[in-house]
Structure formats: structure tokens, C-alpha cells
C-alpha positions as a LaTeX table, in Angstrom:
\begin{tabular}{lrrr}
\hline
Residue & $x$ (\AA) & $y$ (\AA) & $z$ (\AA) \\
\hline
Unk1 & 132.80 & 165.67 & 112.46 \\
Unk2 & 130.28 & 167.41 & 110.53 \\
Unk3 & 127.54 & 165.88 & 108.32 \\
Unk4 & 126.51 & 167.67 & 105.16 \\
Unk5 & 122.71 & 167.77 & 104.64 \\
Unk6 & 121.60 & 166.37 & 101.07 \\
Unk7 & 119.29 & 168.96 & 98.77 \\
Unk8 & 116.19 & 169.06 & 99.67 \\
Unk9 & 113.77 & 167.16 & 97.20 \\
Unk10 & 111.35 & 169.80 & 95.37 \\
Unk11 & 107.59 & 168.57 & 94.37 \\
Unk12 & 107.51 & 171.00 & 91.92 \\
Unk13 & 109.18 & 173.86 & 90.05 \\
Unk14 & 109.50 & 177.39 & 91.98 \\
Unk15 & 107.62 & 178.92 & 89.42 \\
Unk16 & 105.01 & 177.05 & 87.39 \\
Unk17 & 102.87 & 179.14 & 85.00 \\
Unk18 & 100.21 & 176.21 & 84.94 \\
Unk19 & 99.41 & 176.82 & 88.42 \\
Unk20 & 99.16 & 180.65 & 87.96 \\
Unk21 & 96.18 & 179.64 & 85.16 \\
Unk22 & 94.64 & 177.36 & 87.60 \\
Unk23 & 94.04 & 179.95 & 90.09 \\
Unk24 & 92.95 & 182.27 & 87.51 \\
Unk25 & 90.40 & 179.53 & 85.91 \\
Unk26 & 89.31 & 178.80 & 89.75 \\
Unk27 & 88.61 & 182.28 & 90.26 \\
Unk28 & 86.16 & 182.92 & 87.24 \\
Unk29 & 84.57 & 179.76 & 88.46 \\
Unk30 & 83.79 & 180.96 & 92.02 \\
Unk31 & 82.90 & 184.17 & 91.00 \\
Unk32 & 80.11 & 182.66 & 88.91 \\
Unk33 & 79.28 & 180.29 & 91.56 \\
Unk34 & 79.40 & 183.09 & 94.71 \\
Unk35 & 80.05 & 186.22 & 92.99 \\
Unk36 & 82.44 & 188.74 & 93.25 \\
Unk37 & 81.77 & 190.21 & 96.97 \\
Unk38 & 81.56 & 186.69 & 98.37 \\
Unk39 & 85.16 & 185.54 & 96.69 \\
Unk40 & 87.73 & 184.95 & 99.13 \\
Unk41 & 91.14 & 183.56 & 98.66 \\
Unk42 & 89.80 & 180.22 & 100.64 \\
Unk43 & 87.26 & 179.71 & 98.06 \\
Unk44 & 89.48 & 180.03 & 95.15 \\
Unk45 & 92.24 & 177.99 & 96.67 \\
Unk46 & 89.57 & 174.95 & 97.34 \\
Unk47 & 88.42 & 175.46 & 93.82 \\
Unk48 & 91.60 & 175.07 & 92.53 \\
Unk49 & 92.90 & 172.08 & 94.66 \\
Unk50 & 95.74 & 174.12 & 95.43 \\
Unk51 & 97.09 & 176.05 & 98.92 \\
Unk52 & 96.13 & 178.95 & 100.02 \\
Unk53 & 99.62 & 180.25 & 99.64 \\
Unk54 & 99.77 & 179.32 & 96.32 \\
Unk55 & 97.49 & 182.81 & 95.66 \\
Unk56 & 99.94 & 185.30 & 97.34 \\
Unk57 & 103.11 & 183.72 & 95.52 \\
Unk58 & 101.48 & 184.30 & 92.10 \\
Unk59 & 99.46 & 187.52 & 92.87 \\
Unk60 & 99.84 & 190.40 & 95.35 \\
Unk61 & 96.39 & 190.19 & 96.59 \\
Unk62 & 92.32 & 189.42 & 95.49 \\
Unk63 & 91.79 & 192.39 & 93.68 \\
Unk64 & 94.75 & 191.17 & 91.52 \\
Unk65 & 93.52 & 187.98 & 91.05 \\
Unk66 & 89.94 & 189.20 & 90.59 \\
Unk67 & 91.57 & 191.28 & 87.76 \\
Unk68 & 93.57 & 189.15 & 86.11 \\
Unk69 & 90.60 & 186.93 & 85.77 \\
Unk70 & 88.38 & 189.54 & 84.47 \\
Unk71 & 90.91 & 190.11 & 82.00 \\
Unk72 & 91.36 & 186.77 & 80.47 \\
Unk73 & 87.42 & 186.47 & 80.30 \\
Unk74 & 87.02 & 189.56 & 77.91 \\
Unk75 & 89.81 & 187.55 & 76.37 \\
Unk76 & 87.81 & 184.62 & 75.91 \\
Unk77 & 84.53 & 186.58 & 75.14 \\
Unk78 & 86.67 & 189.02 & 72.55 \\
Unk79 & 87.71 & 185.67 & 70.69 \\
Unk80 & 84.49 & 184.13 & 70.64 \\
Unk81 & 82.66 & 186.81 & 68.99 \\
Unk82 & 85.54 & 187.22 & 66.55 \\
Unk83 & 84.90 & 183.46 & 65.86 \\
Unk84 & 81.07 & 184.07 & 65.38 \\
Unk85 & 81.75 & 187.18 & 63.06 \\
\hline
\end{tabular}
């Protein structure tokens, strides 16, 4: 006799773009706090409240996260000043 295992429960959707901003906001808010050099994955990851492998399923490594949130501040700065003009 064999027993057939029932699906596995997820907690949350494979891929959740939410989370992906998260890590990004996280990561603009260590850098201001530490800086760039002392950014780690571990400090973002606390930040965020997520897990650290929550990092390298959304991005390949630091510098990409470090870049990705470098580019959605000159967003933010590029639509402010278009605000103020």
C-alpha cells in the first residue's frame, strides 16, 4: 500500500514583487545608516525583516542590490525635483 503525500502548504507566492521592493527600500536604508562599504547582505536582510535567502532569490549578488537601489533613488530624487520645478 502506498500513501500519497498531500501538497505542501505555501506561506507565500514563489515570486512576490513586494518583497523584491522591500529589500531594495532596506538597502537604501542601511546604506544611509552604515554606508555602502559596511552593507552586507545580513544587514539588509535584518532591515527588511526578511531571510537572508530572500536576497539571492531576487538578486544575483550585493553589487546588484546595491545597484538596483541606487537606481530607484535617482528615481525618487529625478521626480522630486521635477515636482519642485
Amino acid at each position: 500500500m502506498t500513501r500519497e503525500k498531500a501538497p505542501a502548504k505555501s506561506r507565500r507566492p514563489a515570486n512576490d514583487p513586494e518583497r523584491r521592493e522591500k529589500i531594495i527600500t532596506a538597502a537604501l536604508e542601511t546604506i544611509g545608516r552604515v554606508g555602502v562599504a559596511d552593507t552586507t547582505h545580513r544587514r539588509i536582510a535584518e532591515t527588511a525583516g526578511l531571510p537572508l535567502g530572500s536576497l539571492t532569490y531576487y538578486f544575483s549578488g550585493l553589487d546588484d542590490i546595491i545597484a538596483a537601489a541606487f537606481r530607484q533613488l535617482s528615481v525618487q530624487v529625478s521626480d522630486h525635483l521635477m515636482q519642485i520645478m
